[in-house]
TINU-565901 format. One record per atom (N, C-alpha, C, O): residue in three letters; x, y, z. Coordinates in steps of 0.05 Angstrom, whole numbers, plus 5000, padded with zeros to 4 digits. Example, Ala and Ser with C-alpha at 12.3 -4.5 7.8 and 13.67 -1.06 7.14 Angstrom:
BEGIN
ala526448865156
ala524649105156
ala526449345156
ala528549345169
ser525749555142
ser527349795143
ser525850015157
ser526850235161
END
This chain:
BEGIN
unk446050651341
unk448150631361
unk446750601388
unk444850721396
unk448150391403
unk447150301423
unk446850541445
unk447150761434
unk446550561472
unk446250761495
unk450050631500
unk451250431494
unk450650821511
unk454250711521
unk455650751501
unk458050781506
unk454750771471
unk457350661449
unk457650841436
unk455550961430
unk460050941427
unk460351181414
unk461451091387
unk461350851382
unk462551261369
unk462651241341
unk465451411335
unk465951651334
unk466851221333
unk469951301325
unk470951261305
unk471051051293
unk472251571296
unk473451541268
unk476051401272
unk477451441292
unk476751251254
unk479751201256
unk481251101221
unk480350931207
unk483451241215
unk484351251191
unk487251141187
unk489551191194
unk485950971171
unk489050751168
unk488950701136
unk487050671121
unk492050711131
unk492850821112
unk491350931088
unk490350821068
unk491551211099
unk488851431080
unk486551381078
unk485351511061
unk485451221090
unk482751091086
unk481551181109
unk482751171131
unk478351311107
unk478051291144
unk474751161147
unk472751211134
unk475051021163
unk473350891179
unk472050901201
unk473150941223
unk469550861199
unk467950861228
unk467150681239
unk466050491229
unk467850731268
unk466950421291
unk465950441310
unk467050521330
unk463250371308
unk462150361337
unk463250111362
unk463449861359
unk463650291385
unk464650151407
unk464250251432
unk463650501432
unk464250141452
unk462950211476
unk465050421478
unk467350401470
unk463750701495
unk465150881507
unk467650851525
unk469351021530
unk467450611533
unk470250651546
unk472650471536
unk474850451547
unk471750371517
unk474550211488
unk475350381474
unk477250331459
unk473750731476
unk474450811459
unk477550891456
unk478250871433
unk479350981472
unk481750951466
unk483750731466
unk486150771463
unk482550451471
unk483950191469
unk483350221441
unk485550211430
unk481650261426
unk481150201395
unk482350461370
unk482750471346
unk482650641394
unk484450781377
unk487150861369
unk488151011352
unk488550651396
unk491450581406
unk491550321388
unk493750251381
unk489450171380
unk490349881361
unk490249951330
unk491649851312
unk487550211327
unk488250251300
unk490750421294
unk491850381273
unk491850641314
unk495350701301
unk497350471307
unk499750511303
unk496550251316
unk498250051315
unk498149951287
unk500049971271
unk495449821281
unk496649741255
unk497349871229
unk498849811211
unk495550101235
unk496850281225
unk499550381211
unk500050481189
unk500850311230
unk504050341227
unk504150021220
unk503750041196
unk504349791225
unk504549531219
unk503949611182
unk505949651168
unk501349621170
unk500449641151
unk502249891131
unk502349931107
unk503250001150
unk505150281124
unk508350161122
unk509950221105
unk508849951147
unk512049861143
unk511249661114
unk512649691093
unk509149461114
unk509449401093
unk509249411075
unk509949241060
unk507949631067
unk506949821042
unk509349931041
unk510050021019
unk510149951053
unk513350261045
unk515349971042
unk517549961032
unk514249801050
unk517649551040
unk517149461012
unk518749281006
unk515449540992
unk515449540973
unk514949230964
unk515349220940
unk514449040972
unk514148690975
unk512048680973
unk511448450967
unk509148890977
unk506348670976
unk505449010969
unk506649210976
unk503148960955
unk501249040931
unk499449060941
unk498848840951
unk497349270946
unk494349250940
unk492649310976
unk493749220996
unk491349390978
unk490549531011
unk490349191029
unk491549131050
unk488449051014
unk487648781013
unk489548571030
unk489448481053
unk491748550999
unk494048441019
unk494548521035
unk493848421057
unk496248761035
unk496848911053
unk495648891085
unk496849011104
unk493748761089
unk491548821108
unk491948541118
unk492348471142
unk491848361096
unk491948021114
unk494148021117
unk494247951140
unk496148041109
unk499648071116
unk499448081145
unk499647901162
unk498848461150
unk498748551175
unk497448371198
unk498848311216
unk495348301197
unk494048051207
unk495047801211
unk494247691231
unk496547671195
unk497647371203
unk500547431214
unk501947271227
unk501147761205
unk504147841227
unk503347861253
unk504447711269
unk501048041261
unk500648151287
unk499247761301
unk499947701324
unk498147621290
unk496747361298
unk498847181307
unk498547071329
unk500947141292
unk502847021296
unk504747171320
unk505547041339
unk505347411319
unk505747501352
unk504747491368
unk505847561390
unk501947391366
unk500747331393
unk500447111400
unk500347061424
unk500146941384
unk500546651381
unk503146531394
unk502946311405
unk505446661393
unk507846641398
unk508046791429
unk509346651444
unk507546931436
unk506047161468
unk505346941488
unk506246851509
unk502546871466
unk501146621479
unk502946321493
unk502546201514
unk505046291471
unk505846051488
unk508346091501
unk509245911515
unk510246391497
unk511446371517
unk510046441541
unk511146351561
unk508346561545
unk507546581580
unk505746331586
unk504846331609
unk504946111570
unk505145881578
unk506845771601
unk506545671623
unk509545851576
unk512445601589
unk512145821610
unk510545731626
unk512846031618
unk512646141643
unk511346081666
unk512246021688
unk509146111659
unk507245981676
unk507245731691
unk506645661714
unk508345611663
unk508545271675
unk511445271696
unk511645151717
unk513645451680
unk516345411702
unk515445551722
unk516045421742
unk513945791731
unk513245871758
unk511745621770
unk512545441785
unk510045661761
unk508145301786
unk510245151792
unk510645101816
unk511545061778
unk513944851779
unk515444941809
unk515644781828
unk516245151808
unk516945261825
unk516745411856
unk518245491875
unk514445401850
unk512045481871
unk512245241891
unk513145241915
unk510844931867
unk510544771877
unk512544671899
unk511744601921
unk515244661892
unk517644631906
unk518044841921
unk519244761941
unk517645081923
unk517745211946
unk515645161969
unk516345191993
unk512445071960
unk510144981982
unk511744741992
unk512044732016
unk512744541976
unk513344311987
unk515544352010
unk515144232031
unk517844512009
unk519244572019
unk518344722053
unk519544722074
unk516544802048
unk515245002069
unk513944832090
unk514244852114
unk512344632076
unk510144422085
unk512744202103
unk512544092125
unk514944202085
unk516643932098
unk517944062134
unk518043952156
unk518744392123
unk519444492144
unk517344462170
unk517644332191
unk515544612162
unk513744642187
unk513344292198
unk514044242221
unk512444112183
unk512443882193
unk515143742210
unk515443532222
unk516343902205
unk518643802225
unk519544082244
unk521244112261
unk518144202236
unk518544412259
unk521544612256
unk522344752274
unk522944592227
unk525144742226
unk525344992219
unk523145102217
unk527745172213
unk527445452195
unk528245352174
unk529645162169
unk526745532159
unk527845452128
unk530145642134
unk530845772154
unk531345602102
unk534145772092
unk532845772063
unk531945562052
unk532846082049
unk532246072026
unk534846102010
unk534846091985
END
């Protein structure tokens, strides 16, 4: 173990595991393993998928695909703020060049 990194237990569904990670992830990594945690027991308790394994890539292409989906709406956000920005700089730029008040 490196100098900085500490060694965290963390136990998901009955299983427990150790992870080295820098000292100060250590409660980001322990806030993601009771996340999936709970992800990994809704679908074990929905009675639909079999085996720790599955169970595990399930949880993974659920939680991937929410972020994947995260990912492109704050895209379109992103893109409709600039959009908007833009038309507000333009707006600002036309005023001062003519020397008026705006009205928002």
């Amino acid at each position: 173990m490196s100098e900085g990194s500490t060694r965290v237990s963390v136990r998901i569904l009955e299983k427990e595991y150790q992870i080295n990670c820098p000292a100060e992830e250590r409660s980001a990594l322990l806030d993601s393993a009771e996340f999936l945690n709970a992800r990994m027991r809704e679908i074990r308790d929905s009675g639909k998928v079999v085996g720790l394994d599955r169970i595990a890539v399930i949880a993974a292409l659920n939680i991937a695909n929410e972020l994947l989906r995260g990912r492109r709406t704050d895209t379109t956000v992103d893109s409709e703020i600039g959009g908007r920005l833009r038309i507000l700089r333009e707006r600002v730029e036309s005023a001062l060049e003519k020397g008026q008040q705006l009205e928002f």
